[in-house]
TORZA-249704 format. One record per residue (C-alpha): residue in one letter; z, x, y. Coordinates in nm, 2 decimals, always signed. Layout:
BEGIN
<type->a&pz->Z&px->X&py->Y>
...
This chain:
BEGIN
<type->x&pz->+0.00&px->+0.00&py->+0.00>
<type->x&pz->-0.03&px->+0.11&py->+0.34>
<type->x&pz->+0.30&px->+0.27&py->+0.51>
<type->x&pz->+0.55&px->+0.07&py->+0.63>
<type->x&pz->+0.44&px->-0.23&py->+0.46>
<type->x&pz->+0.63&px->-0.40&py->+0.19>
<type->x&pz->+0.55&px->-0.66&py->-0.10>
<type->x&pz->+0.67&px->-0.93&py->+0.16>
<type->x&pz->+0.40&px->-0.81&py->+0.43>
<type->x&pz->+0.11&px->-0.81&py->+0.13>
<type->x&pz->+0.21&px->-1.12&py->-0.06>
<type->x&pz->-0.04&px->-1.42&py->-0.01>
<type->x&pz->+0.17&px->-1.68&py->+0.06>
<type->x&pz->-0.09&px->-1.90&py->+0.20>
<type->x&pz->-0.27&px->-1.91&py->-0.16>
<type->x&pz->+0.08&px->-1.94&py->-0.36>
<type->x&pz->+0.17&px->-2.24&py->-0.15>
<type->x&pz->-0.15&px->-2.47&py->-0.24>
<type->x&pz->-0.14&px->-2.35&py->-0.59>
<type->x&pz->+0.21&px->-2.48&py->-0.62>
<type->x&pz->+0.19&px->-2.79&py->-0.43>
<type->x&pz->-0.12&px->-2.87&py->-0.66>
<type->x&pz->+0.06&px->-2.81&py->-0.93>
<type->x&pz->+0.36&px->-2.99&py->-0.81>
<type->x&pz->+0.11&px->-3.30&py->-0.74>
<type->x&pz->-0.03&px->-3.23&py->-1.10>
<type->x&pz->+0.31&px->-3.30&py->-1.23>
<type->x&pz->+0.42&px->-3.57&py->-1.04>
<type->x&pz->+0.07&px->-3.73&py->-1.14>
<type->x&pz->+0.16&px->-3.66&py->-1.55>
<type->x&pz->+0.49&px->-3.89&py->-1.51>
<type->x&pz->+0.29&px->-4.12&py->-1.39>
<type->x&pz->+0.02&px->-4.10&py->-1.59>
<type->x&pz->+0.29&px->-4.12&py->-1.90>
<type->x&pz->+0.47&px->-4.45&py->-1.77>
<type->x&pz->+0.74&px->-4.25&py->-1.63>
<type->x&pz->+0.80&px->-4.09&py->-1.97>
<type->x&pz->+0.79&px->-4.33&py->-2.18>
<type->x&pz->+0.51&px->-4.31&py->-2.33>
<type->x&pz->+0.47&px->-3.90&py->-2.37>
<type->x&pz->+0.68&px->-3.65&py->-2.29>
<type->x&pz->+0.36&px->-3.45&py->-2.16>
<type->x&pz->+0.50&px->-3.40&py->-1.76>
<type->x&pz->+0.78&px->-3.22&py->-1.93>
<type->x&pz->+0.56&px->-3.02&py->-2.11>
<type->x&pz->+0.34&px->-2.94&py->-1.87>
<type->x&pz->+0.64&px->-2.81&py->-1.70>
<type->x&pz->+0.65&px->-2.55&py->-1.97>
<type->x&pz->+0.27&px->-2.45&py->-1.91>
<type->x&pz->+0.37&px->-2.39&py->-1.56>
<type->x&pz->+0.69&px->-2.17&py->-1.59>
<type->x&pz->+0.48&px->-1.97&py->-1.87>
<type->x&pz->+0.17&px->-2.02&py->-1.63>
<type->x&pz->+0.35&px->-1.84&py->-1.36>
<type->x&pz->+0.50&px->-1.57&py->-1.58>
<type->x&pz->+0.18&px->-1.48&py->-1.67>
<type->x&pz->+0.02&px->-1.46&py->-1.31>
<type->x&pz->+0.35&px->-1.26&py->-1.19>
<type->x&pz->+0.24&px->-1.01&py->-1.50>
<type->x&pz->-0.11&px->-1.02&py->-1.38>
<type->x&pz->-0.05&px->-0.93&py->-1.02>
<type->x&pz->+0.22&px->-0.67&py->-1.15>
<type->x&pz->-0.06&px->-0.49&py->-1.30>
<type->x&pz->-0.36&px->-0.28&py->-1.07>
<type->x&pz->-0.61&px->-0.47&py->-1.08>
<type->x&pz->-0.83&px->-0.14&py->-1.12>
<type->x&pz->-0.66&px->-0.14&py->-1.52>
<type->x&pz->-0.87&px->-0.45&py->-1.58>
<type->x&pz->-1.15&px->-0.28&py->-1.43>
<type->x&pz->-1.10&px->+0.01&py->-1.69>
<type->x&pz->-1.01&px->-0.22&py->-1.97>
<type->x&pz->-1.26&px->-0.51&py->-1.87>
<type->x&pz->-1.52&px->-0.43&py->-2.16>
<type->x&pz->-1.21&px->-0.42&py->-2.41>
<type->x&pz->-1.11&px->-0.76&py->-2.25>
<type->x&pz->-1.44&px->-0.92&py->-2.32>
<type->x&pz->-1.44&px->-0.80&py->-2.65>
<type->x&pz->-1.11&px->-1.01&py->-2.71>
<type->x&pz->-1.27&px->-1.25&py->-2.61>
<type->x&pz->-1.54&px->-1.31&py->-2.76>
<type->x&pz->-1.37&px->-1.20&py->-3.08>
<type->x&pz->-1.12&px->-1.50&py->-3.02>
<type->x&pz->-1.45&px->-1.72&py->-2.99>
<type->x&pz->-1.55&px->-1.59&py->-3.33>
<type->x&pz->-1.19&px->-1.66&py->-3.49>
<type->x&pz->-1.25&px->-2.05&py->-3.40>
<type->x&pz->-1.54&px->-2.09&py->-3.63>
<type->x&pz->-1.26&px->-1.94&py->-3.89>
<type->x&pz->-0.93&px->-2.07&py->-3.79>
<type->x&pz->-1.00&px->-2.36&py->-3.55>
<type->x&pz->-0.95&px->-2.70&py->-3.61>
<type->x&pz->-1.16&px->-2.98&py->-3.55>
<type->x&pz->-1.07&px->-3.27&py->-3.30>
<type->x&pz->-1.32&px->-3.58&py->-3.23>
<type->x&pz->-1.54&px->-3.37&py->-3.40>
<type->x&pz->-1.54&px->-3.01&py->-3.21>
<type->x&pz->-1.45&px->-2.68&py->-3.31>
<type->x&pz->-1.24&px->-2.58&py->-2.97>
<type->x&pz->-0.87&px->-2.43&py->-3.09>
<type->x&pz->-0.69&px->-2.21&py->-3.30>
<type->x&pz->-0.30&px->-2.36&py->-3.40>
<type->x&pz->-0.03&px->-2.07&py->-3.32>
<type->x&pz->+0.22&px->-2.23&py->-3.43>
<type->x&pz->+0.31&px->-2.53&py->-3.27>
<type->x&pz->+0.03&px->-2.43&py->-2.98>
<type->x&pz->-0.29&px->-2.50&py->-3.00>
<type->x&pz->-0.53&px->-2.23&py->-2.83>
<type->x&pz->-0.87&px->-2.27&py->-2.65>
<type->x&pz->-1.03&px->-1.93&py->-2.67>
<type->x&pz->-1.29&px->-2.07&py->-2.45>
<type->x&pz->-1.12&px->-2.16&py->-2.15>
<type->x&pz->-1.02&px->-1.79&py->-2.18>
<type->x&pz->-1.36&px->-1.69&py->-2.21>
<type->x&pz->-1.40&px->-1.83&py->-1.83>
<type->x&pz->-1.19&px->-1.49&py->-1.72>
<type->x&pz->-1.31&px->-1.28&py->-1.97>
<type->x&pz->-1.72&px->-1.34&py->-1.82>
<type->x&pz->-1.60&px->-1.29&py->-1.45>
<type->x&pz->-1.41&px->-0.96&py->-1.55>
<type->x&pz->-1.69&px->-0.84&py->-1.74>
<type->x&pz->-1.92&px->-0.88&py->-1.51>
<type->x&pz->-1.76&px->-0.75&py->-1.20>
<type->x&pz->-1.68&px->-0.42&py->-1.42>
<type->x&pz->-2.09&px->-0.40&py->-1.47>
<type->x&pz->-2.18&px->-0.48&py->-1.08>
<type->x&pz->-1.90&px->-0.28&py->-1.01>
<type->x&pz->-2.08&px->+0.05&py->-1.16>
<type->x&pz->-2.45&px->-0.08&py->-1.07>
<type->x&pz->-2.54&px->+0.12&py->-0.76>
<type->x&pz->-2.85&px->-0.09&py->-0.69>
<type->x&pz->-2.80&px->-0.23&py->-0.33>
<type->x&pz->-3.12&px->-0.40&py->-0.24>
<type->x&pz->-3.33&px->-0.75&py->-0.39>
<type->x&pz->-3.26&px->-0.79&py->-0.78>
<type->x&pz->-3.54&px->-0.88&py->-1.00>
<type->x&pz->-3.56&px->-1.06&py->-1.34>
<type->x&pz->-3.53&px->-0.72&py->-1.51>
<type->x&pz->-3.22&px->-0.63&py->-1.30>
<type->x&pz->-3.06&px->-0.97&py->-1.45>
<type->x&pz->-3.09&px->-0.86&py->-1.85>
<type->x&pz->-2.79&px->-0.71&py->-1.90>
<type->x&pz->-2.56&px->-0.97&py->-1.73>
<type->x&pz->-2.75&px->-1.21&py->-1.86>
<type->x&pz->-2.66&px->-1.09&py->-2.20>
<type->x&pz->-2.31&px->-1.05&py->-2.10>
<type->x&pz->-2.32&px->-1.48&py->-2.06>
<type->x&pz->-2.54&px->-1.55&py->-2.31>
<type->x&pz->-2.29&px->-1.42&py->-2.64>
<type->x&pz->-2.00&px->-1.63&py->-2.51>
<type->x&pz->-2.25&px->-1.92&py->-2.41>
<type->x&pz->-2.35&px->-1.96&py->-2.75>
<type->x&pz->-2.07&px->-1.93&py->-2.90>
<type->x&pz->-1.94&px->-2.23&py->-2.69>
<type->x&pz->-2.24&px->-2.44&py->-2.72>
<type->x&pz->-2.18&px->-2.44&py->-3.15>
<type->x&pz->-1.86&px->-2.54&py->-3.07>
<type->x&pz->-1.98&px->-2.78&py->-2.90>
<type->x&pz->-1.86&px->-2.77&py->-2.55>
<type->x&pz->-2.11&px->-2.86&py->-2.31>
<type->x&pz->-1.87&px->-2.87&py->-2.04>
<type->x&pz->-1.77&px->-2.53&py->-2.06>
<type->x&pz->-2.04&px->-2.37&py->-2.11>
<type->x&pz->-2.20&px->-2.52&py->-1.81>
<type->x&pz->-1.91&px->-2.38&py->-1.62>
<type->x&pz->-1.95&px->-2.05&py->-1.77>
<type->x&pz->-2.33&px->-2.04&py->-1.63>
<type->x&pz->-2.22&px->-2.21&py->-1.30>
<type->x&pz->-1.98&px->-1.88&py->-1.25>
<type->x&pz->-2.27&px->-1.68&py->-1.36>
<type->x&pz->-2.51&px->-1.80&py->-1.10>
<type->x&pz->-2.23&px->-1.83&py->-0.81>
<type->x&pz->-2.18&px->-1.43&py->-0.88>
<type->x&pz->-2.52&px->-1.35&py->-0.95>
<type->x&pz->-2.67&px->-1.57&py->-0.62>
<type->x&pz->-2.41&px->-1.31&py->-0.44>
<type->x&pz->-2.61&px->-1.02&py->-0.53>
<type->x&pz->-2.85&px->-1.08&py->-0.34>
<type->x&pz->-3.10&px->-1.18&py->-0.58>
<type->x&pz->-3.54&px->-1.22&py->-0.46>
<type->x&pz->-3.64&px->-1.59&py->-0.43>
<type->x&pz->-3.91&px->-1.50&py->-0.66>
<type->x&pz->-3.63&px->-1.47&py->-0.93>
<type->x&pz->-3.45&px->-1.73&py->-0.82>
<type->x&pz->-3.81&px->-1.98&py->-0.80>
<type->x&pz->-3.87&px->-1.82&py->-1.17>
<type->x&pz->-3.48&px->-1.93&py->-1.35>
<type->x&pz->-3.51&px->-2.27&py->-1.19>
<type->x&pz->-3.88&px->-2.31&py->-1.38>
<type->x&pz->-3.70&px->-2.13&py->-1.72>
<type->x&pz->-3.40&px->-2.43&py->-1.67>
<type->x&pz->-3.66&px->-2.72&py->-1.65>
<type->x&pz->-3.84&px->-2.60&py->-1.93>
<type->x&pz->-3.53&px->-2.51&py->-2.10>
<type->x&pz->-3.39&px->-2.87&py->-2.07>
<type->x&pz->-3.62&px->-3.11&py->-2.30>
<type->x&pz->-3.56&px->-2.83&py->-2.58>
<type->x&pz->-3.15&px->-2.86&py->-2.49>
<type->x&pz->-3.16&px->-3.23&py->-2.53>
<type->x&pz->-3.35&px->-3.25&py->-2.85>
<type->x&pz->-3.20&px->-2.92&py->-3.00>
<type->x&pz->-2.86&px->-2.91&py->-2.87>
<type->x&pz->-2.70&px->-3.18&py->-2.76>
<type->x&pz->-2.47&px->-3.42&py->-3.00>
<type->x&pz->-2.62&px->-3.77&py->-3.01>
<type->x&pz->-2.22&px->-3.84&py->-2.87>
<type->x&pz->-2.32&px->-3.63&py->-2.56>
<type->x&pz->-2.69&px->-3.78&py->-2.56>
<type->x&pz->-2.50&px->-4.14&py->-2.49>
<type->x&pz->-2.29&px->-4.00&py->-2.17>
<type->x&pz->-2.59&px->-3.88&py->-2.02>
<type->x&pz->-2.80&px->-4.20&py->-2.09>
<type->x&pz->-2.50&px->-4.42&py->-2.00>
<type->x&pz->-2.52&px->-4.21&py->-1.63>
<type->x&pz->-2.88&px->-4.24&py->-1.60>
<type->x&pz->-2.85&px->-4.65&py->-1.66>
<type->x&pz->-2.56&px->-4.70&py->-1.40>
<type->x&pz->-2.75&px->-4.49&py->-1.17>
<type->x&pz->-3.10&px->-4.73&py->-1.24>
<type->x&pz->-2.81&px->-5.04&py->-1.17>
<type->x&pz->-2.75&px->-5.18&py->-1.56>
<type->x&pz->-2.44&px->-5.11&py->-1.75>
<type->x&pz->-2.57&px->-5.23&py->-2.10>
<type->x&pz->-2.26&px->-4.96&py->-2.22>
<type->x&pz->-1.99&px->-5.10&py->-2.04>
<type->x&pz->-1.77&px->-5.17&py->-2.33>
<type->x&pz->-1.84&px->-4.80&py->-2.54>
<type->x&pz->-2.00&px->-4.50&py->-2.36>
<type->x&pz->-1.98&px->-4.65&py->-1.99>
<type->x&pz->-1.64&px->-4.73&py->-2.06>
<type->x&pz->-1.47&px->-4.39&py->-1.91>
<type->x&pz->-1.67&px->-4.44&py->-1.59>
<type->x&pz->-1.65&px->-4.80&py->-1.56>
<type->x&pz->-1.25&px->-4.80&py->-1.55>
<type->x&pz->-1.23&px->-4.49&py->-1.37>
<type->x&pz->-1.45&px->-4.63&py->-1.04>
<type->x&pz->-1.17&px->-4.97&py->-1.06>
<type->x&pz->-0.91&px->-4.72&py->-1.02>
<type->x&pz->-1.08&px->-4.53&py->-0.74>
<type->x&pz->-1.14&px->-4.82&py->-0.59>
<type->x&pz->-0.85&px->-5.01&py->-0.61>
<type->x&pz->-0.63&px->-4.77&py->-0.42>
<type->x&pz->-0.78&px->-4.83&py->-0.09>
<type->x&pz->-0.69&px->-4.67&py->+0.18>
<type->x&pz->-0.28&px->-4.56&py->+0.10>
<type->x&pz->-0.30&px->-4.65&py->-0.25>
<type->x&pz->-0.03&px->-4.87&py->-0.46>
<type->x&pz->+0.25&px->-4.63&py->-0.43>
<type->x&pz->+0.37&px->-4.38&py->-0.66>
<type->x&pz->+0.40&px->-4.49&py->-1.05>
<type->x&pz->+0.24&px->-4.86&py->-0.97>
<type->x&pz->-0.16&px->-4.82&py->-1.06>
<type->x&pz->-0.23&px->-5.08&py->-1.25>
<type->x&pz->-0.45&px->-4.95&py->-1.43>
<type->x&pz->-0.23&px->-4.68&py->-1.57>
<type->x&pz->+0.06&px->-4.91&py->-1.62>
<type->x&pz->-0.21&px->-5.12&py->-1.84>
<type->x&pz->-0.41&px->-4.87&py->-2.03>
<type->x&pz->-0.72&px->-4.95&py->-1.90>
<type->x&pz->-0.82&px->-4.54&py->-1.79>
<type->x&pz->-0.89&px->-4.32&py->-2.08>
<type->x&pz->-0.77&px->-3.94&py->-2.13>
<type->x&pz->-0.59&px->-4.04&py->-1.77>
<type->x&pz->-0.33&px->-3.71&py->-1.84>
<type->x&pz->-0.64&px->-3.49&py->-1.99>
<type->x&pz->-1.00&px->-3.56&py->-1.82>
<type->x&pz->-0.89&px->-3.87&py->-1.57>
<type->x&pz->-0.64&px->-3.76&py->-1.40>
<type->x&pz->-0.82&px->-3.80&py->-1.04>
<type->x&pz->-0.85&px->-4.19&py->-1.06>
<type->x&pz->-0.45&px->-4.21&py->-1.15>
<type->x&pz->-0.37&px->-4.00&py->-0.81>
<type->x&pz->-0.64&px->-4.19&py->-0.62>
<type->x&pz->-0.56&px->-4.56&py->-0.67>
<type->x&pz->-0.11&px->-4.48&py->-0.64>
<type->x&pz->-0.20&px->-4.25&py->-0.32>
<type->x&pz->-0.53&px->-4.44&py->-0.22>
<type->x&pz->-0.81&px->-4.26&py->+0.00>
<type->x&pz->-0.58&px->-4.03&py->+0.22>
<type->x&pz->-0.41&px->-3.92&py->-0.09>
<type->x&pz->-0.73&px->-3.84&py->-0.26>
<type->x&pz->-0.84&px->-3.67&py->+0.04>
<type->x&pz->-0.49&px->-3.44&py->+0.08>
<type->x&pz->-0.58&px->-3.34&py->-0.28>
<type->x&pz->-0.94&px->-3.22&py->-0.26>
<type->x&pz->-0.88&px->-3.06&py->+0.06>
<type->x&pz->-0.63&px->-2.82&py->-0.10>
<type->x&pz->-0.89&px->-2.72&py->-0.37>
<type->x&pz->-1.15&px->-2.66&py->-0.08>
<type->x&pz->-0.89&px->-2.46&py->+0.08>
<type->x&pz->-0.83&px->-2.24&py->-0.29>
<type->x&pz->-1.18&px->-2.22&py->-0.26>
<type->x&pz->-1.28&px->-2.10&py->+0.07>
<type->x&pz->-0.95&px->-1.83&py->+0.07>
<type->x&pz->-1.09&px->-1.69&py->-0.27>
<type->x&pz->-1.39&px->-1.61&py->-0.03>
<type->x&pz->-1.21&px->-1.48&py->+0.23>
<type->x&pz->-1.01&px->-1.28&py->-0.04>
<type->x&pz->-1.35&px->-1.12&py->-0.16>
<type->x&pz->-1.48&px->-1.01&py->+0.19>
<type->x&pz->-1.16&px->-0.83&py->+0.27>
<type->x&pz->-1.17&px->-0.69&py->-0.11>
<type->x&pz->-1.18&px->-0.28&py->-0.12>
<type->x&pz->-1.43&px->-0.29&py->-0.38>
<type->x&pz->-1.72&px->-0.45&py->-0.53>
<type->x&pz->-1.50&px->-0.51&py->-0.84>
<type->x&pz->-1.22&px->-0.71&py->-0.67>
<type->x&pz->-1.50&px->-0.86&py->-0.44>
<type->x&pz->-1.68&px->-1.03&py->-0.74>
<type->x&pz->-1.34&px->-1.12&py->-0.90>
<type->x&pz->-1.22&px->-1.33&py->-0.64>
<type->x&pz->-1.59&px->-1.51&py->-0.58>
<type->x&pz->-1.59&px->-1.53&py->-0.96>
<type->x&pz->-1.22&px->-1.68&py->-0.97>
<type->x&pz->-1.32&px->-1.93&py->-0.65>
<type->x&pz->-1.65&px->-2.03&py->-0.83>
<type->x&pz->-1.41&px->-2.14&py->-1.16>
<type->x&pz->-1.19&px->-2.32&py->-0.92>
<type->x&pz->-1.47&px->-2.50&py->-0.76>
<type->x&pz->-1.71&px->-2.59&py->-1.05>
<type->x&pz->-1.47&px->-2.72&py->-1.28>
<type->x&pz->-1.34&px->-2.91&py->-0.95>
<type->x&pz->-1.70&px->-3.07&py->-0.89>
<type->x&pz->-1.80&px->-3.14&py->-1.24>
<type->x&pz->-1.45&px->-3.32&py->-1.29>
<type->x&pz->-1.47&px->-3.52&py->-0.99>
<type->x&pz->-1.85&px->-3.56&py->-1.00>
<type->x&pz->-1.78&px->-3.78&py->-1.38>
<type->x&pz->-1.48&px->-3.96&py->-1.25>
<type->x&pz->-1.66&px->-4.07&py->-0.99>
<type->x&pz->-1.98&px->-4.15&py->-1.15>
<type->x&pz->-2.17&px->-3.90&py->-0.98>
<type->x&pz->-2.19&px->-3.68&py->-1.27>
<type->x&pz->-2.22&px->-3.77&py->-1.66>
<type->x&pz->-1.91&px->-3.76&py->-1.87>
<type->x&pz->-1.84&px->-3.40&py->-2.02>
<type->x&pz->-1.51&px->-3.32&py->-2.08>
<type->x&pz->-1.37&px->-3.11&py->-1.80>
<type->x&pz->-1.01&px->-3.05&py->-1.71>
<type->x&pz->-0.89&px->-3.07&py->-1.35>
<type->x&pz->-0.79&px->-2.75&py->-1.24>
<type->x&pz->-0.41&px->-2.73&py->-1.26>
<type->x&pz->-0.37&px->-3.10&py->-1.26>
<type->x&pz->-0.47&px->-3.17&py->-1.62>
<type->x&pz->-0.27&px->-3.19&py->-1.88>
<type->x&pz->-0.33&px->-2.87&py->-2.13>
<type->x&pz->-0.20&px->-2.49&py->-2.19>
<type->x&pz->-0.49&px->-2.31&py->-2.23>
<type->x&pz->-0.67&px->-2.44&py->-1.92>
<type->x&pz->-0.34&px->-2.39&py->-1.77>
<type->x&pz->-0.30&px->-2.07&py->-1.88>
<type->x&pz->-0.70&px->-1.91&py->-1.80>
<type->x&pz->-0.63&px->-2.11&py->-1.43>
<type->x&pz->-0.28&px->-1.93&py->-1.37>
<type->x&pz->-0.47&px->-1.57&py->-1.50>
<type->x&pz->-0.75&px->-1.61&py->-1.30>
<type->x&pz->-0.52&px->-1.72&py->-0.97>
<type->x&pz->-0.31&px->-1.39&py->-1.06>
<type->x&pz->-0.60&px->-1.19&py->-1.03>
<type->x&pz->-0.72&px->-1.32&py->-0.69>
<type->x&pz->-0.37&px->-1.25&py->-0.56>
<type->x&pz->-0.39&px->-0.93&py->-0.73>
<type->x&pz->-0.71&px->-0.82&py->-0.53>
<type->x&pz->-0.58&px->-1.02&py->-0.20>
<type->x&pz->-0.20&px->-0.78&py->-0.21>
<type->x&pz->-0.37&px->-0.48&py->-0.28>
<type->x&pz->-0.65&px->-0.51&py->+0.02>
<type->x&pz->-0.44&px->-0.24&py->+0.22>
<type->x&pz->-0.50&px->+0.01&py->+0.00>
<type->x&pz->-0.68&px->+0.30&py->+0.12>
């Protein structure tokens, strides 16, 4: 650090304030999201996550973040060797491959995978000299270093992962300062890419979400009672808030059941219709704020590897943030995507609490010289 300043001078308190007031608001939103309790114990758990959460981001920002530079291939590795283990160990729930049991914990090697890619490939731009336009051929190698834990994903399957995983690619990669003429070219390889995705890929389960969005978009909701359903109920919760929303622990349709996976993938529509549009608006504004100080963290970064950290670590916040609210809302098809810190879960948790550990690990140590 630079003389005469001290851990209190360095700290970020401005990022470890919104990440605990989300958090807070995550927990709040649980207890309500479990009847007060009653009906899961899952707030009290998630309590858990969070002291273990914040352990491991204390650990994280301990640590230089120049040793996860030094170790970052290693780190991959673990990774994707975790990845590997699921097709081994994991076990299957509504009919994907996603977690390994450790006891009474159930891992997602995949949501680690999300911090694995960004520290893997800010160790690579970190040693790449090149300074000017990159071309296709300068995209190979990190293209490779996506494409392993991409696949991996997709047999899983987890669409909505792996979309984040290439969404954190691009949001680095666009940073680089890539020609248009590359850029023009992968948007032509995606459409192309896309009919062979849908007939190759995709589960007929996944098909239905994406078909349900395109028929609410076109005006019919034929699916209303099976793969509109999700949607449907969450747009009545949205919209039934109004403007202060029904007060804390009185959404009806929590209290009734109506709102699917409303702790998991739903947990949005809960907050918007007991804190209504200003609540909703209080909420989003703080992830705006995570992810505009990530970028502010990477332009005051000392070097290109704690510069594409902390855009990778923004991009994470604010892609699983949009494609979240983008299906609760309607705007989006229904993938399966946690709510950053505000979903119920320890391994998305746990890869949101590392990744937050880094960032303030790159914003403390911006003194040094």
């Amino acid at each position: 650090m630079a003389i005469g300043r001290t851990i209190r001078d360095d700290f970020d308190w401005p990022l470890f304030i919104a990440v605990s007031t989300i958090a807070l608001f995550g927990v709040l939103n649980l207890y309500s999201a479990t009847d007060g309790g009653t009906t899961s114990d899952a707030y009290v758990q998630q309590v858990y996550w969070l002291i273990l959460g914040f352990s491991v981001a204390g650990l994280t920002v301990a640590i230089d973040y120049r040793h996860f530079e030094r170790y970052g291939w290693v780190v991959y590795g673990a990774c994707i060797l975790a990845l590997v283990l699921v097709f081994v160990l994991g076990k299957s729930v509504r009919g994907s491959t996603r977690w390994i049991a450790l006891g009474g914990f159930s891992l997602q090697p995949s949501e680690l995978m999300k911090i694995g890619l960004i520290i893997a490939l800010a160790k690579y731009l970190h040693h790449d000299t090149k300074t000017g336009g990159r071309t296709l051929s300068d995209l190979i190698i990190p293209g490779l270093i996506l494409a392993l834990p991409m696949g991996l994903v997709l047999l899983q399957p987890d669409l909505g992962t792996a979309m984040v995983l290439a969404f954190i690619f691009a949001s680095i990669m666009m940073l680089t300062q890539l020609k248009l003429r590359s850029v023009v070219t992968l948007l032509a390889t995606f459409v192309v890419a896309a009919p062979i995705t849908w007939f190759y890929l995709l589960k007929d389960y996944q098909k239905e979400r994406i078909t349900a969005f395109w028929d609410r978009l076109g005006g019919t909701q034929a699916d209303l009672l099976d793969s509109g359903w999700h949607t449907h109920q969450s747009l009545v919760a949205i919209g039934s808030g109004g403007l202060t929303g029904k007060g804390f622990t009185q959404g009806t349709q929590t209290r009734f059941r109506f709102l699917p996976d409303q702790h998991t993938d739903f947990p949005f529509p809960v907050w918007a219709e007991e804190h209504g549009f200003l609540g909703a608006v209080l909420l989003i504004g703080l992830y705006l704020f995570l992810v505009l100080w990530s970028l502010r963290v990477a332009s005051q970064a000392k070097d290109r590897f704690g510069a594409v950290v902390a855009v990778g670590v923004g991009a994470m916040i604010f892609w699983q943030t949009v494609v979240n609210l983008g299906m609760v809302s309607g705007l989006l098809p229904v993938v399966g995507m946690t709510l950053p810190l505000f979903s119920y879960g320890g391994s998305s948790l746990l890869s949101t609490m590392l990744g937050l550990g880094l960032l303030m690990n790159v914003s403390m140590r911006r003194y040094i010289h």
